[in-house]
MOPAC internal coordinates of N, CA, C and O (Angstrom, degrees):
PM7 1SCF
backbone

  N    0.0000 0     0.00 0     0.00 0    0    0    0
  C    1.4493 1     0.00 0     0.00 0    1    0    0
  C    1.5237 1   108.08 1     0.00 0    2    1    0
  O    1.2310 1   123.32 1   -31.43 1    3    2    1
  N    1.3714 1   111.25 1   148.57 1    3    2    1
  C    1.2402 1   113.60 1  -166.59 1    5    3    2
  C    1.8660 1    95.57 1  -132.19 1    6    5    3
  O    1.2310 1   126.24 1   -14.94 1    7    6    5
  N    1.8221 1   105.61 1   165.06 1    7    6    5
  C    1.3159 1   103.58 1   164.66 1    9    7    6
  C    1.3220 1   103.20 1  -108.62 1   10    9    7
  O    1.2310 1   113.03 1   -22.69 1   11   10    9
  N    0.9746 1   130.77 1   157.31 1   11   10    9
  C    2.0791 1   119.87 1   177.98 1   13   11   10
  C    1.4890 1    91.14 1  -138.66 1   14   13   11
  O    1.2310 1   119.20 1   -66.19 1   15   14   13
  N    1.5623 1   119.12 1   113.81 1   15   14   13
  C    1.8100 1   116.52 1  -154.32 1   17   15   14
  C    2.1858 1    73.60 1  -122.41 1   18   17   15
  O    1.2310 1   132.91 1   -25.84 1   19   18   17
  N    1.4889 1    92.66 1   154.16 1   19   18   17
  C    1.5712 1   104.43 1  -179.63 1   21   19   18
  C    1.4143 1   110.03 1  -122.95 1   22   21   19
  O    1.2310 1    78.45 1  -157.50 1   23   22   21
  N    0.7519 1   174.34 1    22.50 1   23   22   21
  C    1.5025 1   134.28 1   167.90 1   25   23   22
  C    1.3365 1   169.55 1   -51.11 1   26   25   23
  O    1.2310 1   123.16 1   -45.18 1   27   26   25
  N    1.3414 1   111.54 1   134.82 1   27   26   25
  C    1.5505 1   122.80 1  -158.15 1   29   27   26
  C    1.6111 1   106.95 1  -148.05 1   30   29   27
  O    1.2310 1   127.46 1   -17.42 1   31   30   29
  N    1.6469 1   103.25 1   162.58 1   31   30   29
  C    1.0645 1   113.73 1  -166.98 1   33   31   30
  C    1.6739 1   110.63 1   -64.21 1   34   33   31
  O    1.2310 1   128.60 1   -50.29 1   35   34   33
  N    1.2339 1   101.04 1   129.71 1   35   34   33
  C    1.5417 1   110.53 1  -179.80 1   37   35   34
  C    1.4680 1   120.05 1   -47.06 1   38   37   35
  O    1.2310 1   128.94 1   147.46 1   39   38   37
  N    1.4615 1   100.38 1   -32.54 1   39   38   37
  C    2.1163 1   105.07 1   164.07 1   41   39   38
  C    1.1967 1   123.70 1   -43.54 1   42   41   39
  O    1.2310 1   119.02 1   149.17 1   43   42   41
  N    1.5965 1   119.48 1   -30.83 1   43   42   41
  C    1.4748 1   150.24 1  -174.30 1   45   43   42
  C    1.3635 1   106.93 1   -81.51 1   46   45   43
  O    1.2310 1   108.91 1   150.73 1   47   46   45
  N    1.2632 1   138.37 1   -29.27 1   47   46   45
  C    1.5955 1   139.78 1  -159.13 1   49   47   46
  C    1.3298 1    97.73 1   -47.70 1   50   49   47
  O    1.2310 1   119.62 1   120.23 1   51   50   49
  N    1.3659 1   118.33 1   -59.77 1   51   50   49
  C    1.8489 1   105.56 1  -166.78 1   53   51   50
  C    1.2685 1   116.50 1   -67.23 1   54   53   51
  O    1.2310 1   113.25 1   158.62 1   55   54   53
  N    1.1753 1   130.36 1   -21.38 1   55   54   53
  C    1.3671 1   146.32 1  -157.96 1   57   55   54
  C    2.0225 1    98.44 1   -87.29 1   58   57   55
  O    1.2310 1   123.70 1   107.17 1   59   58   57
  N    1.0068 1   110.51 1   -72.83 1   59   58   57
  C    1.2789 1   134.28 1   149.18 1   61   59   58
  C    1.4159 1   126.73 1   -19.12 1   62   61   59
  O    1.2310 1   124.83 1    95.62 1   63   62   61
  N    1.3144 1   108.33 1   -84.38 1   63   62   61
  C    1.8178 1   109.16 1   153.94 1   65   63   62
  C    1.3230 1   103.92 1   -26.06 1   66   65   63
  O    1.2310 1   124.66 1    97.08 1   67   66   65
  N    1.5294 1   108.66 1   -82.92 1   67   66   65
  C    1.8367 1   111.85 1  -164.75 1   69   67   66
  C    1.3055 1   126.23 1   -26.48 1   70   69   67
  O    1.2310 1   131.63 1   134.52 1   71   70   69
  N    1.5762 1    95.15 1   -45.48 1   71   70   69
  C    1.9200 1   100.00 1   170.21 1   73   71   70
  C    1.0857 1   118.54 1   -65.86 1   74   73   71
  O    1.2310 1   122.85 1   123.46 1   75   74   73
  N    1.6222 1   112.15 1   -56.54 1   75   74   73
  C    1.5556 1    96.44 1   176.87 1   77   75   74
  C    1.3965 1   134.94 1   -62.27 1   78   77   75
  O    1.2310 1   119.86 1   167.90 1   79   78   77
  N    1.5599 1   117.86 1   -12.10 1   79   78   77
  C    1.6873 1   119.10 1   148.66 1   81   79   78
  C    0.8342 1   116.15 1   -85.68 1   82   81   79
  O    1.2310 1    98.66 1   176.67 1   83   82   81
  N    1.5311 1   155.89 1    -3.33 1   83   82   81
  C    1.1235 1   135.70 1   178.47 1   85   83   82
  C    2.0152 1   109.09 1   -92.75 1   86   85   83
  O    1.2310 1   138.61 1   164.45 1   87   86   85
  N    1.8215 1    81.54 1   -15.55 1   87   86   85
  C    2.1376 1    78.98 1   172.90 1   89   87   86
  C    1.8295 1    99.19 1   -98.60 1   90   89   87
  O    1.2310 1   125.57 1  -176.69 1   91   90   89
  N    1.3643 1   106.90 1     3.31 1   91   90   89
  C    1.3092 1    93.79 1   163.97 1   93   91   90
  C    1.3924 1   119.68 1   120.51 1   94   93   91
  O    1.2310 1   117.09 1  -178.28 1   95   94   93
  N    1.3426 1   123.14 1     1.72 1   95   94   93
  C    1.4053 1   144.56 1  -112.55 1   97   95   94
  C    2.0417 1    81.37 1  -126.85 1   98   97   95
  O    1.2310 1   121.42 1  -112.38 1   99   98   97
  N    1.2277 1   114.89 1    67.62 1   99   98   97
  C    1.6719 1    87.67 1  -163.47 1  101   99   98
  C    1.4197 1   100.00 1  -113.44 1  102  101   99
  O    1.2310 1   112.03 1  -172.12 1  103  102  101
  N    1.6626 1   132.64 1     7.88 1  103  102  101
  C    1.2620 1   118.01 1   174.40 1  105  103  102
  C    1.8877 1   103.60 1  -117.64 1  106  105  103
  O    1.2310 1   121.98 1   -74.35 1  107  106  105
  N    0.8469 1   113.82 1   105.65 1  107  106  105
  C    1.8806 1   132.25 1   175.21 1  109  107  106
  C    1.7104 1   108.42 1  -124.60 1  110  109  107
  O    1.2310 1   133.56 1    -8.92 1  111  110  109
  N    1.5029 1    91.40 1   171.08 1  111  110  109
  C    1.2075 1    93.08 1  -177.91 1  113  111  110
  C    1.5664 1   100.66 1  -128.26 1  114  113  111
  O    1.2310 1   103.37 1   -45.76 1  115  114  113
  N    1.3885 1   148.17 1   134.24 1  115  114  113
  C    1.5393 1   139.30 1  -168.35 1  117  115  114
  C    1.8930 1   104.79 1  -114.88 1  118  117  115
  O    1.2310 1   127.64 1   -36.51 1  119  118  117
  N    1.1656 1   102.89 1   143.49 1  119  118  117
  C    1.2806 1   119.32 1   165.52 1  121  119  118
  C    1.3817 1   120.04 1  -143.58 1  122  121  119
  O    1.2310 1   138.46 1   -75.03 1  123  122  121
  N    1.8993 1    81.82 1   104.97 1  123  122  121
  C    1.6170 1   103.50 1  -175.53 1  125  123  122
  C    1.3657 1   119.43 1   -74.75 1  126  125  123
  O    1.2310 1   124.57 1   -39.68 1  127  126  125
  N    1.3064 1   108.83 1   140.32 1  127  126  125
  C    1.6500 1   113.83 1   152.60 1  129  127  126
  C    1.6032 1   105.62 1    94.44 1  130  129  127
  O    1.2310 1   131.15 1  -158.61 1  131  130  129
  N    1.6353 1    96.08 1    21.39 1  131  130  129
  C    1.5960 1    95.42 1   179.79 1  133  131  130
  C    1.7643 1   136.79 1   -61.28 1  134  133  131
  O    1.2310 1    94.96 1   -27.17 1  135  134  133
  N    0.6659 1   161.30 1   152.83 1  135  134  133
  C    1.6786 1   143.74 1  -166.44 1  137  135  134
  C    1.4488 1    96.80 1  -135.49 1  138  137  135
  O    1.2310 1   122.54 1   -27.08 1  139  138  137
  N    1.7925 1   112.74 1   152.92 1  139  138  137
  C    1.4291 1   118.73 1   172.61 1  141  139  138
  C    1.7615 1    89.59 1   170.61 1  142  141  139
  O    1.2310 1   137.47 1     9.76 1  143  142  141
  N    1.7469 1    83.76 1  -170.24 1  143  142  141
  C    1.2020 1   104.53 1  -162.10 1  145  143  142
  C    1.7893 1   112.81 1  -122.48 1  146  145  143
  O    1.2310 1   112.03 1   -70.73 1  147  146  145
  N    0.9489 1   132.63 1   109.27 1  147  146  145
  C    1.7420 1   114.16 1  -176.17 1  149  147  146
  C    1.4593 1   116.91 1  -124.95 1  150  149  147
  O    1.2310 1   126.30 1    12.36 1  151  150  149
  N    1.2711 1   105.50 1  -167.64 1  151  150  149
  C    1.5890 1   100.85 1  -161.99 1  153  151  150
  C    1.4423 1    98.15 1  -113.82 1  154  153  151
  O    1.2310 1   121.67 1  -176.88 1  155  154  153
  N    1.1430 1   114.41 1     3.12 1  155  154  153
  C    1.9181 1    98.43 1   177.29 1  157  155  154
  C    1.2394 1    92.34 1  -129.56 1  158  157  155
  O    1.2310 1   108.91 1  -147.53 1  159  158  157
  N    1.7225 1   138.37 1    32.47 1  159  158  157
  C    1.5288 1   116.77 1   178.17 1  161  159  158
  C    1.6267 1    89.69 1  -169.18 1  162  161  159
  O    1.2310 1   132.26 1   -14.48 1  163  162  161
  N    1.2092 1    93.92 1   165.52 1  163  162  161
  C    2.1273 1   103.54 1  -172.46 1  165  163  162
  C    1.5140 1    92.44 1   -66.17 1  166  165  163
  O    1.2310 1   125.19 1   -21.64 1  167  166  165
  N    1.4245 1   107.65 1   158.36 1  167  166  165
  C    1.5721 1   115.97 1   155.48 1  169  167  166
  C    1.2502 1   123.02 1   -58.58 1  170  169  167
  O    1.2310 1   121.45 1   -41.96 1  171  170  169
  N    1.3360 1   114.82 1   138.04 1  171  170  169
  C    1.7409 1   108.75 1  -169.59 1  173  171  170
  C    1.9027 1    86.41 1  -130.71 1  174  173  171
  O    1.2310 1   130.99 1   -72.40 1  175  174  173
  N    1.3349 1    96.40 1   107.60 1  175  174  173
  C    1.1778 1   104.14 1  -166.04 1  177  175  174
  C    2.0430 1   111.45 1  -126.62 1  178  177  175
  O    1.2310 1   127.16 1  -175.49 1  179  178  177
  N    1.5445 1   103.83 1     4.51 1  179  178  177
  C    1.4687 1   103.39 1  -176.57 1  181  179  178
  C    1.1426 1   134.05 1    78.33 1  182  181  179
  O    1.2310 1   127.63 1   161.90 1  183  182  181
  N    1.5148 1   102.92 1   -18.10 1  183  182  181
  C    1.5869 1   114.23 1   169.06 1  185  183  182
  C    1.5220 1   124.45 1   -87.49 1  186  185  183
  O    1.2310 1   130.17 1   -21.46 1  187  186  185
  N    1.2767 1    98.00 1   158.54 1  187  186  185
  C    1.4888 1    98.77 1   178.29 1  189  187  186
  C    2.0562 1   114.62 1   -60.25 1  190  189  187
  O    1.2310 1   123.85 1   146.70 1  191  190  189
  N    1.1004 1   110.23 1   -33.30 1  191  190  189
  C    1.5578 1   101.05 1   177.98 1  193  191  190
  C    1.9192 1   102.55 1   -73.32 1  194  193  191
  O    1.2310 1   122.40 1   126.02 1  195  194  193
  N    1.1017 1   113.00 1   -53.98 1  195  194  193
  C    1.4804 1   113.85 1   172.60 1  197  195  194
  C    1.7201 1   119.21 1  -101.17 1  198  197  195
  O    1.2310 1   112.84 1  -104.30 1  199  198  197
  N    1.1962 1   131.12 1    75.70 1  199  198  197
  C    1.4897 1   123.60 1   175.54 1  201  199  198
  C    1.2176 1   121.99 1   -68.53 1  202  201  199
  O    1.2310 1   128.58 1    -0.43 1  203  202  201
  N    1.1529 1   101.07 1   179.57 1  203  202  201
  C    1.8806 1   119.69 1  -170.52 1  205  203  202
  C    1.7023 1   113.53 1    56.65 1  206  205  203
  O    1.2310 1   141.39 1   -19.68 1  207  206  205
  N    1.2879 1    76.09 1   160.32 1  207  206  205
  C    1.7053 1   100.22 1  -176.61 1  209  207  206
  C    1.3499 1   114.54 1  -120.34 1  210  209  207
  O    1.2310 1   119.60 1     5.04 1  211  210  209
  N    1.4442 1   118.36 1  -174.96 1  211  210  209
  C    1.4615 1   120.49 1  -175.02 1  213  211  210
  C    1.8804 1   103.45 1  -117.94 1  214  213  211
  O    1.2310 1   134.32 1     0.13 1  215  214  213
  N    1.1305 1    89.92 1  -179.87 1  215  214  213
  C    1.4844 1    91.40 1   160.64 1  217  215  214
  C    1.5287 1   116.61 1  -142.04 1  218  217  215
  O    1.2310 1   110.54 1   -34.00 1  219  218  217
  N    1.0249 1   135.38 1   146.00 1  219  218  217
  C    1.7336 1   122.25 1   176.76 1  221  219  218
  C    1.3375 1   110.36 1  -123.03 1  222  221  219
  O    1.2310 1   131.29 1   -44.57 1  223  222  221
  N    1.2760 1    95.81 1   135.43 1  223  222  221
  C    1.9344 1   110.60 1   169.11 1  225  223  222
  C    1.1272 1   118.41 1   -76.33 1  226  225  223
  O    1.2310 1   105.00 1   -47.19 1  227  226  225
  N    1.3330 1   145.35 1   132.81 1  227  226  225
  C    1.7072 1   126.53 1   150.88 1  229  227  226
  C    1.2275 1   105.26 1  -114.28 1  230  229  227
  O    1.2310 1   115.82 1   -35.76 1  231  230  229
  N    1.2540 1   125.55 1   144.24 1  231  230  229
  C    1.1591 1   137.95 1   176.53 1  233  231  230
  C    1.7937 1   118.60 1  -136.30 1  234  233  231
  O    1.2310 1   120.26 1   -70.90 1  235  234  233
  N    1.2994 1   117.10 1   109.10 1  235  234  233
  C    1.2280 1   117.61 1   170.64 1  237  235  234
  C    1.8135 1   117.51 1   -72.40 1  238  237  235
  O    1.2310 1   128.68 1   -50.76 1  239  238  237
  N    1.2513 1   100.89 1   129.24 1  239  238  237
  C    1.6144 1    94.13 1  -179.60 1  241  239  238
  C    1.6816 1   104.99 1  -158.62 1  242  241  239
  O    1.2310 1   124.64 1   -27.42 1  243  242  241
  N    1.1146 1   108.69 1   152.58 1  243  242  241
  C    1.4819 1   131.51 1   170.43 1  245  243  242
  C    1.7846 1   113.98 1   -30.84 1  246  245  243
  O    1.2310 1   114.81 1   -44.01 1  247  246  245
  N    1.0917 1   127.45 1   135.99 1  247  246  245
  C    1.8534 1   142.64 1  -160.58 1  249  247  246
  C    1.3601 1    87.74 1   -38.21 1  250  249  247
  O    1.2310 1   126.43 1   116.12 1  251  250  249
  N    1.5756 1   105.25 1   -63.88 1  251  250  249
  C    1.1046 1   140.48 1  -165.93 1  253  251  250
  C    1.7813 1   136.46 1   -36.56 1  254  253  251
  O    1.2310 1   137.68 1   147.46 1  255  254  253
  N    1.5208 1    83.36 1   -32.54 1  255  254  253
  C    1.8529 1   102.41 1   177.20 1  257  255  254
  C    1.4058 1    91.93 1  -102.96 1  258  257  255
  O    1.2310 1   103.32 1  -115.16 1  259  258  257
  N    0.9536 1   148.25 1    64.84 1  259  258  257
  C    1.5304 1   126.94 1   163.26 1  261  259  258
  C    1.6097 1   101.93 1  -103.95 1  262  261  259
  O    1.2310 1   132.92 1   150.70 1  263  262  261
  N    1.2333 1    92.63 1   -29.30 1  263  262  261
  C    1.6640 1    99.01 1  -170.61 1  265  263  262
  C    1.6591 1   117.03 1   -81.06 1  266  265  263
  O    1.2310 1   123.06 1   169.84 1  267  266  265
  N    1.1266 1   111.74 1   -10.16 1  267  266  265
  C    1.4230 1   141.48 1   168.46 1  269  267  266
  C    1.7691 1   123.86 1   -77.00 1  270  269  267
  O    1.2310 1   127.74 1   144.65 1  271  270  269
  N    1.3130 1   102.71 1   -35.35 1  271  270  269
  C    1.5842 1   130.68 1   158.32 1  273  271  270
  C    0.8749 1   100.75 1   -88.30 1  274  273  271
  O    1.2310 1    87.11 1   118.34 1  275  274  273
  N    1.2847 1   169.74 1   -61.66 1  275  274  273
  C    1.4960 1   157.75 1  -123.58 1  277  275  274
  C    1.6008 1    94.18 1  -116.46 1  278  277  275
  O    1.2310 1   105.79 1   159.97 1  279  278  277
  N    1.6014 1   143.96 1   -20.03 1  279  278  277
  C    1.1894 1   139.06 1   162.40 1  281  279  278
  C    2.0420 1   105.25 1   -75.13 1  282  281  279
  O    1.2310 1   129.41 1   154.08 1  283  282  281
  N    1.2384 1    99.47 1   -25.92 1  283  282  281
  C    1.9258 1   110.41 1   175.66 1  285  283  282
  C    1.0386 1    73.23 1   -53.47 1  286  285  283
  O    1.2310 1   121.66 1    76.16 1  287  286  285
  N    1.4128 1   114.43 1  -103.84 1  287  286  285
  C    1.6941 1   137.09 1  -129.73 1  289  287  286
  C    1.7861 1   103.82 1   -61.90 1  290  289  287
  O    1.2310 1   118.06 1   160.42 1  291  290  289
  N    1.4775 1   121.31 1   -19.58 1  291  290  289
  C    1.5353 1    99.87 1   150.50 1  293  291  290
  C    1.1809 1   121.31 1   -52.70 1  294  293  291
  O    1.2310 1   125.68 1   105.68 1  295  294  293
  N    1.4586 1   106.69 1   -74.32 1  295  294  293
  C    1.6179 1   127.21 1  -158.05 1  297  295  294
  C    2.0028 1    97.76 1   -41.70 1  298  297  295
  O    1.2310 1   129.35 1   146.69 1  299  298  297
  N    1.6004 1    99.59 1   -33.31 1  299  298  297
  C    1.6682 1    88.67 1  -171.16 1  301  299  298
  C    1.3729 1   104.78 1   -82.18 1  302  301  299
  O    1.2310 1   124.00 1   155.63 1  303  302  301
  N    1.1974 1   109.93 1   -24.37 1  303  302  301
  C    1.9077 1   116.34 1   176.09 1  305  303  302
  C    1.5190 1   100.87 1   -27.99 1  306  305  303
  O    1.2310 1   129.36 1    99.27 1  307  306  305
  N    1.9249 1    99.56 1   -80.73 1  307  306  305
  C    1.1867 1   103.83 1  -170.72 1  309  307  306
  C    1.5173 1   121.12 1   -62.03 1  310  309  307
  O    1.2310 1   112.16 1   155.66 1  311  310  309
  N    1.3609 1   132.40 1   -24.34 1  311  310  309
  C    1.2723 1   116.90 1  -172.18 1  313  311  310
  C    1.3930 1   113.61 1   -90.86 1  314  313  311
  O    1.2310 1   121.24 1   171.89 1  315  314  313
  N    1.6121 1   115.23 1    -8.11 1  315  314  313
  C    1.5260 1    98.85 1   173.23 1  317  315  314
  C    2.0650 1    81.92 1  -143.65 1  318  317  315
  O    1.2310 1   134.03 1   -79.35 1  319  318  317
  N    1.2532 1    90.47 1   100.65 1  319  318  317
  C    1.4255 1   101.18 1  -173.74 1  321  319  318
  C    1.6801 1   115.51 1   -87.64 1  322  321  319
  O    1.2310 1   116.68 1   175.18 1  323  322  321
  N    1.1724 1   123.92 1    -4.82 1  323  322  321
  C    1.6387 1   131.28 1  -173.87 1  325  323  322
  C    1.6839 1    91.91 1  -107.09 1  326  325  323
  O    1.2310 1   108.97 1   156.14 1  327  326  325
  N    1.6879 1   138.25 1   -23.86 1  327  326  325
  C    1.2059 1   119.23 1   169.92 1  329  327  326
  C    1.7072 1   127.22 1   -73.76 1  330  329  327
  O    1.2310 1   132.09 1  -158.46 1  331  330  329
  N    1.3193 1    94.26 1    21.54 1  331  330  329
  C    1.8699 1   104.46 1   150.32 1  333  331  330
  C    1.8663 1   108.46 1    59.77 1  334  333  331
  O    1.2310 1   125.74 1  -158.60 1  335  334  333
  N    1.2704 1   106.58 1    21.40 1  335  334  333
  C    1.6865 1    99.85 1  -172.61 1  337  335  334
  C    1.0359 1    98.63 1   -83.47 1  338  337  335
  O    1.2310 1   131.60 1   -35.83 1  339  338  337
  N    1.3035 1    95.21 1   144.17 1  339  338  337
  C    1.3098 1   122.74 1   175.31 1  341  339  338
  C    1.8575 1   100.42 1  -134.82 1  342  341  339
  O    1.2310 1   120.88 1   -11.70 1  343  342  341
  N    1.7577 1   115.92 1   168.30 1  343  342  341
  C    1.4371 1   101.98 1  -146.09 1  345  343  342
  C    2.1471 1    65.52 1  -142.77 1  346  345  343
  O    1.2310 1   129.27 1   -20.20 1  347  346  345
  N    1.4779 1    99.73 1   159.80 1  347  346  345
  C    1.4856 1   117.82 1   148.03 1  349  347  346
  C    1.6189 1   108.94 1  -167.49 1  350  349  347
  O    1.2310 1   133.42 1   -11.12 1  351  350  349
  N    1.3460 1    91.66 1   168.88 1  351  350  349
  C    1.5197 1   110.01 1   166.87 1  353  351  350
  C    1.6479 1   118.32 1  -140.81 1  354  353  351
  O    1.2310 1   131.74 1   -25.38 1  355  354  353
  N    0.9763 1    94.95 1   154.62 1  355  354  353
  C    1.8361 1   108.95 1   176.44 1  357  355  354
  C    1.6293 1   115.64 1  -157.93 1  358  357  355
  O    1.2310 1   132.23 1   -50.89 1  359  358  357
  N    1.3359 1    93.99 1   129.11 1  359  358  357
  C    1.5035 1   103.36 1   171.34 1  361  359  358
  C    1.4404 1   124.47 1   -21.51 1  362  361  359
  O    1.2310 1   109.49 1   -71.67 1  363  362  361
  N    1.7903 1   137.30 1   108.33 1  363  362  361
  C    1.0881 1   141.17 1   164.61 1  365  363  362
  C    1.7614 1   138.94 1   -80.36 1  366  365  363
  O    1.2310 1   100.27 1   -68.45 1  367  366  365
  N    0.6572 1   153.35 1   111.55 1  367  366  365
  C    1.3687 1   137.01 1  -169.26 1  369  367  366
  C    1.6093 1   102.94 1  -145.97 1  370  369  367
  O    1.2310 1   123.88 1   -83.40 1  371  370  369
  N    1.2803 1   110.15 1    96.60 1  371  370  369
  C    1.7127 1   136.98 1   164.74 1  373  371  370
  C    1.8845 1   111.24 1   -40.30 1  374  373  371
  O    1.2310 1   128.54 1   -58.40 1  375  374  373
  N    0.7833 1   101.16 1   121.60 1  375  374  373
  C    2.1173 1   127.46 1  -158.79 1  377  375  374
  C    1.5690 1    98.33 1  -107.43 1  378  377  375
  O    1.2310 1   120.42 1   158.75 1  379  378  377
  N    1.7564 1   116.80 1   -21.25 1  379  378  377
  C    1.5535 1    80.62 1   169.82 1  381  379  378
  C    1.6506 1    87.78 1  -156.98 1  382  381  379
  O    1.2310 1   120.10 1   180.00 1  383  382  381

């Protein structure tokens, strides 16, 4: 089991969501209104000199789909290229 965590610019949420339900993707968990700093997109930091925030997906899913998510979060790279996604994973293992 894997976690596959997303983030992108919160402007993007509907756009974003849609894909990931429309490939099927319909149980996540979101954390709005996140702030930071990255290397392929402006700081989205909430302030008036740097605004906006992000939002992040996590999604627990099977070894198996990672590669299935990680072809998503290209294909959305390029078509909405200013919503700043960026993609990871890390080892999961469920405690109860």
């Amino acid at each position: 089991m894997k976690m596959f965590l997303v983030v992108y610019a919160e402007t993007s949420d509907e756009s974003v969501l849609a894909a990931f339900k429309e490939a099927g993707y319909k149980s996540y968990t979101k954390i709005h209104g996140a702030t930071g700093e990255g290397q392929e997109s402006e700081p989205k930091l909430d302030t008036h000199f740097w605004p906006g925030r992000n939002n992040t997906l996590m999604l627990a899913v099977p070894d198996e789909e990672i590669q299935k998510l990680i072809e998503l979060v290209r294909r959305l790279r390029v078509e909405q290229p200013r919503a700043g996604l960026r993609a990871f994973t890390f080892p999961l293992e469920e405690c109860v």
